[in-house]
Structures are given as C-alpha cells and as structure tokens.
C-alpha positions in Angstrom: 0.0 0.0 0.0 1.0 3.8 -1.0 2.1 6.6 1.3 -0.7 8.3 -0.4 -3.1 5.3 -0.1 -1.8 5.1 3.8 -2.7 8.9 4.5 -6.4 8.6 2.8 -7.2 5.7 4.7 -6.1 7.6 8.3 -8.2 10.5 7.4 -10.9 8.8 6.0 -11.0 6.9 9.7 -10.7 10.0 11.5 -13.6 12.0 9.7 -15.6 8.8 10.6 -15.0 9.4 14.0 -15.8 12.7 14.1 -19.1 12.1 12.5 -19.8 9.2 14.1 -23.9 9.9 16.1 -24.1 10.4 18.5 -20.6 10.7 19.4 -19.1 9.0 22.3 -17.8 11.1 25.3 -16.3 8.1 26.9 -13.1 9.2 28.3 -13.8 13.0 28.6 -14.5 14.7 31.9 -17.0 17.7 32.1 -17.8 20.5 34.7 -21.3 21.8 35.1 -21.2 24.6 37.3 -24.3 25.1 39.1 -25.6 21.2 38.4 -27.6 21.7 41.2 -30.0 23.4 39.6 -32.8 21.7 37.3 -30.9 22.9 34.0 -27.7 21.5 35.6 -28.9 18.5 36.8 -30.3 17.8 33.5 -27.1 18.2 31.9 -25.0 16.0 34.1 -27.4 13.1 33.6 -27.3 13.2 30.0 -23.5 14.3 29.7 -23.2 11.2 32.0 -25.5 8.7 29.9 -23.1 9.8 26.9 -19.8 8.4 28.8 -18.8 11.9 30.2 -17.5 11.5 33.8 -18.8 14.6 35.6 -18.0 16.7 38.0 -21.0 19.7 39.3 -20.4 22.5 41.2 -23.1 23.7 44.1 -23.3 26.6 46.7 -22.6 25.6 50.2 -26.3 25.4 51.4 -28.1 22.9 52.4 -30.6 22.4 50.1 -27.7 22.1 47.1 -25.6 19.9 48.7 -28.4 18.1 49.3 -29.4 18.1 45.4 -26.3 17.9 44.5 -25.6 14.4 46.5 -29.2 13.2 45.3 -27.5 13.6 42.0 -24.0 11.9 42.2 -25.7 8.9 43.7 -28.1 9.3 41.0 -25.7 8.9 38.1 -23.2 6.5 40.1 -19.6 6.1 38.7 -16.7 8.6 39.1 -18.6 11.2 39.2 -17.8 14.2 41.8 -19.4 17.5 43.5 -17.8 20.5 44.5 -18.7 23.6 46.5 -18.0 26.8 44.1 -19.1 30.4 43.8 -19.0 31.9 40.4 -19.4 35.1 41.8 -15.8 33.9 43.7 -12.7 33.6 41.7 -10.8 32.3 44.6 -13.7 29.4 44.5 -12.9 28.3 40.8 -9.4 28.5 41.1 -9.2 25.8 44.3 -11.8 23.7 42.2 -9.3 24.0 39.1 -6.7 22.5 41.3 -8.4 19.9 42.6 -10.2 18.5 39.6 -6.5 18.6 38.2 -5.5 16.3 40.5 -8.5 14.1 40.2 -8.8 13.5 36.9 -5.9 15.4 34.8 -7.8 17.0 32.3 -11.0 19.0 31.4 -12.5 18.7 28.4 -16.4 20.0 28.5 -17.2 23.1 30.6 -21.3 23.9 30.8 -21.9 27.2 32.7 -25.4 26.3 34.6 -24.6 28.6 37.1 -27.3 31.9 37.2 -29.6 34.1 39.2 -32.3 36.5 38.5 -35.2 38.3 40.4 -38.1 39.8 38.8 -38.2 43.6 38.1 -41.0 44.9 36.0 -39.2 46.7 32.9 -41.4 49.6 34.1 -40.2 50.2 37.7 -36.8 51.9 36.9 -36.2 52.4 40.4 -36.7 49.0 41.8 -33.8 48.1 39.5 -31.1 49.4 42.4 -27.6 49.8 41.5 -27.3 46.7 44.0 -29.4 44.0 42.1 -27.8 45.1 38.8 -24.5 44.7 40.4 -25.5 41.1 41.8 -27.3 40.3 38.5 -24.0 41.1 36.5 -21.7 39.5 39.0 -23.5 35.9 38.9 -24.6 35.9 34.7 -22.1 37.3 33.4 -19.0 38.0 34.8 -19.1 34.3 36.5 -19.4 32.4 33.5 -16.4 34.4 32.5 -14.8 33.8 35.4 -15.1 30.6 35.1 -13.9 30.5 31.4 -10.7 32.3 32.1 -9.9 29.6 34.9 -10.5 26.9 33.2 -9.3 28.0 29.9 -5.5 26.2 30.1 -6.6 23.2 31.1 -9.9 23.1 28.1 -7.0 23.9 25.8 -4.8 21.3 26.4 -7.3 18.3 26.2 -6.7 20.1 22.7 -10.6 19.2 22.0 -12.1 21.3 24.5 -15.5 22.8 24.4 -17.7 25.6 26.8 -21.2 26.2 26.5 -23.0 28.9 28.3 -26.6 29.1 29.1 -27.9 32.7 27.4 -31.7 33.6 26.8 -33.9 34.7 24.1 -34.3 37.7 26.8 -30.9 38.6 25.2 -32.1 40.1 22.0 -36.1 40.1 22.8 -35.6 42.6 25.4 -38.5 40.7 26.9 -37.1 38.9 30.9 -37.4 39.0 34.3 -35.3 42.2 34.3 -34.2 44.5 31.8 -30.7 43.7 34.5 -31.1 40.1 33.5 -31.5 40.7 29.7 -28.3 42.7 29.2 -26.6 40.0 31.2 -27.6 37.7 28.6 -27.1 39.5 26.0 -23.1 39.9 27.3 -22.9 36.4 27.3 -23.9 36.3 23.4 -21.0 38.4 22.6 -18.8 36.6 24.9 -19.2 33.4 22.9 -18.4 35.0 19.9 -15.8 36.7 21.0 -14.0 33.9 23.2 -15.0 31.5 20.2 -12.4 33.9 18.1 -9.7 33.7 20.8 -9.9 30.0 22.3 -10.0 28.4 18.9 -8.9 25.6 17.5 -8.3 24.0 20.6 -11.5 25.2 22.1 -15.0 25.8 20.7 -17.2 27.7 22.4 -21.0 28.0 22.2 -24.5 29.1 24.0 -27.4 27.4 24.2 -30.7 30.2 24.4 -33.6 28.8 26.0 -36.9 30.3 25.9 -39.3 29.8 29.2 -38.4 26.5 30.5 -40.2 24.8 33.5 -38.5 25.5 36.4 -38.2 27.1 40.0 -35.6 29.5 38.4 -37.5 32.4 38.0 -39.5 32.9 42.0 -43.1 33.7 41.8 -43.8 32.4 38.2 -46.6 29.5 38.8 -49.1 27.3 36.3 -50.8 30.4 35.3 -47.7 32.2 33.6 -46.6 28.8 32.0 -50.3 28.1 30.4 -50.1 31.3 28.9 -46.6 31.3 27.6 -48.1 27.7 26.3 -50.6 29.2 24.1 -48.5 32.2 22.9 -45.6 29.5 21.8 -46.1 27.7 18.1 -45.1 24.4 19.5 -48.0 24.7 22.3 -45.8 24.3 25.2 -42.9 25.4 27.4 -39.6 24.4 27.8 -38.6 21.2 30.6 -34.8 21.5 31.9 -34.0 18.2 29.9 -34.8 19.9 26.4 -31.9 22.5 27.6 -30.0 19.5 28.2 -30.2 18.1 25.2 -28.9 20.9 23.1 -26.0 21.5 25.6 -25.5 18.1 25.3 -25.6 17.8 21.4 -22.9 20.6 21.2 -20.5 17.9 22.5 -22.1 14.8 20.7 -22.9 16.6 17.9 -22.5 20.0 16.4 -18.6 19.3 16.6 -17.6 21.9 13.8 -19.8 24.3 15.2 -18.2 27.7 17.4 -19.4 31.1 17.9 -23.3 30.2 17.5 -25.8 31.0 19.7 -28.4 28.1 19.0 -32.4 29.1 20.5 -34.1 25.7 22.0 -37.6 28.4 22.7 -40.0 26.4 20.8 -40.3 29.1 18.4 -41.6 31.5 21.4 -39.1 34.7 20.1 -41.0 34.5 16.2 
C-alpha cells in the first residue's frame, strides 16, 4: 500500500469518527457549574449517559448539597461534586486545582450557574444599582470567570468545548429584568468573542432557552406557564431536559460548530 493510499485511509478513519452519532464522550471529563439546579442537573445526567464522567459545582447550602448528593448517587460512577461560587474567583481556582489532580484534564465546561429576580421593565427604580450589580456578578462576569480559569486546562485536552446558558431575553428585550436581559445579552457576545480567541483547541457555544419549567424564576406558577403555552407555536414550554439536550448535542454533535448562539424556545421569540 501507497504513502498516499496510507494517508487517505487515516483521514478517512478520522472524519468517521468525528461524524460518528451520537458521538461517544467516553473518556472525557465535564464540569457543570451550578448542576444543582434543574438545567444542571439535567445536563449531568445526559453528559453522563453519553460516557462523560462529571464533575457539578453547588453553593454551600443545604438544600444544594443536598441536590447535588441526590445527584452523584443518581448517576453513580466517578462522578464528583464540589462547592464553588462563580461570583468567587478564589472558589474556581481551588476547584481548578483539585479537579487537576483528580482527573488530569478537562475537556467540556457547561456554565449552569445563574440568578435572577423579577423587576417589571417599568419600575426603573426598583432596578437598584445593587441588584444590577449582583445580577451582573453571577450571569455574566461568573461564566467568564469561570472560562478564564478553566481556559488552560480546556486547551490542552486540545478538544475542549464551553457552553454557556444565554436567553432569548438577550435580543427580545422581553425577561425577568431589563438587568437580566443585558446579562444575557453579554454572554452572546462573549461566545463569539472567546470563540475567536480559544480556537482551535477550544470551541465555544451558547445554548438560548426560551421559558423553561423550572423554580428558576420565583413567583412564576401554572398560570404564567399556560399562557406562555398558548402564545408559543409548538404549544408548550420548555422542561430543563430539552436545555440539556442541546448542551448536550454541542459535545455529541455539532462538533464543527463555534461562535453560534443556537435558540431551543419552541419558536416562542418568532
């Protein structure tokens, strides 16, 4: 056999592989911060069922630890949770260190991690410099954080990926807070931007839900959902494991994909 014939053969192997679905994440370790929460949660399980081993990050309350326990006994394996604070560097940078020298390498970061408190757009003074500050410290400047912390370590598994949880409140203008919207909207730019600067050895994307059904936002009940329902063309709101999926699928998946911002809303922002 040929040199030539040799060198087809090896990169007609490895496009298979990379277009192998779904593909395998066997081997790979990934590091959902906030996978205490429903979104989070979601995404370690399927992350897991796709051969990830995976590490979550929690706050140090009760109730996450608790979820966040529920959850690693849950999945089983060699999977592992952590206390960390996005809105603490400090935090990320002792959870760097000691996934390190747990598992040597990082290869899928999913920023879960958020916060948000309903403001009507209308009340510019309930908006206080205070929960803008909080709401910029948690959305955006922790999933950056987090990024820039993580960043050697995604770059030398030299097939790293980081997806960020955005909104359609990023360019509907239409959230919880006008606060929380330009959050989101920062985040969009930070993918494409960090998408530019990571690559090749890092892609990075952003998944952009629409409502989903969760405790995320306080005080929204059944009768907000049912009417979101109706307003939405596919006739219902979003669950945590359709966020999942696309976070999920941006490993498995959409492997020569960076930069994008891909909507899972149901068509709720046409």
């Amino acid at each position: 056999m040929s040199t030539q014939t040799i060198s087809n053969t090896s990169s007609a192997a490895a496009a298979s592989q990379r277009t192998a679905f779904p593909r395998s994440l066997a081997g790979k370790v990934a590091l959902v911060v906030g996978g205490a929460g429903a979104i989070g949660a979601a995404t370690s399980r399927q992350l897991a069922a796709a051969g990830a081993t995976v590490a979550i990050t929690h706050l140090d309350t009760e109730r996450d630890r608790a979820a966040a326990q529920a959850l690693i006994g849950e999945v089983g394996g060699p999977h592992s949770a952590h206390v960390a604070d996005v809105a603490d560097t400090a935090s990320l940078i002792a959870l760097r260190d000691m996934l390190q020298a747990r598992y040597g390498r990082l290869d899928i970061l999913v920023n879960a991690a958020g916060f948000t408190k309903p403001v009507p757009h209308a009340d510019l003074d309930a908006l206080t410099d205070e929960l803008i500050d909080r709401m910029m410290q948690v959305n955006w400047r922790g999933q950056f954080a987090a990024i820039r912390t993580f960043a050697t370590m995604l770059k030398a598994s030299g097939d790293g990926l980081v997806v960020s949880i955005s909104s359609i409140a990023a360019f509907t203008g239409v959230g919880s807070s006008i606060a929380y919207c330009a959050a989101k909207a920062g985040i969009d730019v930070m993918t494409k931007a960090l998408a530019r600067v990571l690559a090749p050895e890092v892609r990075v994307l952003a998944v952009s839900p629409g409502v989903v059904d969760t405790a995320f936002v306080p005080g929204r009940g059944t009768d907000f959902n049912d009417k979101v329902k109706a307003s939405t063309p596919l006739k219902r709101i979003g669950e945590a494991e359709d966020i999942a999926a696309a976070i999920t699928a941006c490993a498995t998946m959409l492997t020569f994909s960076t930069g994008h911002i891909i909507q899972v809303d149901g068509g709720r922002a046409l």
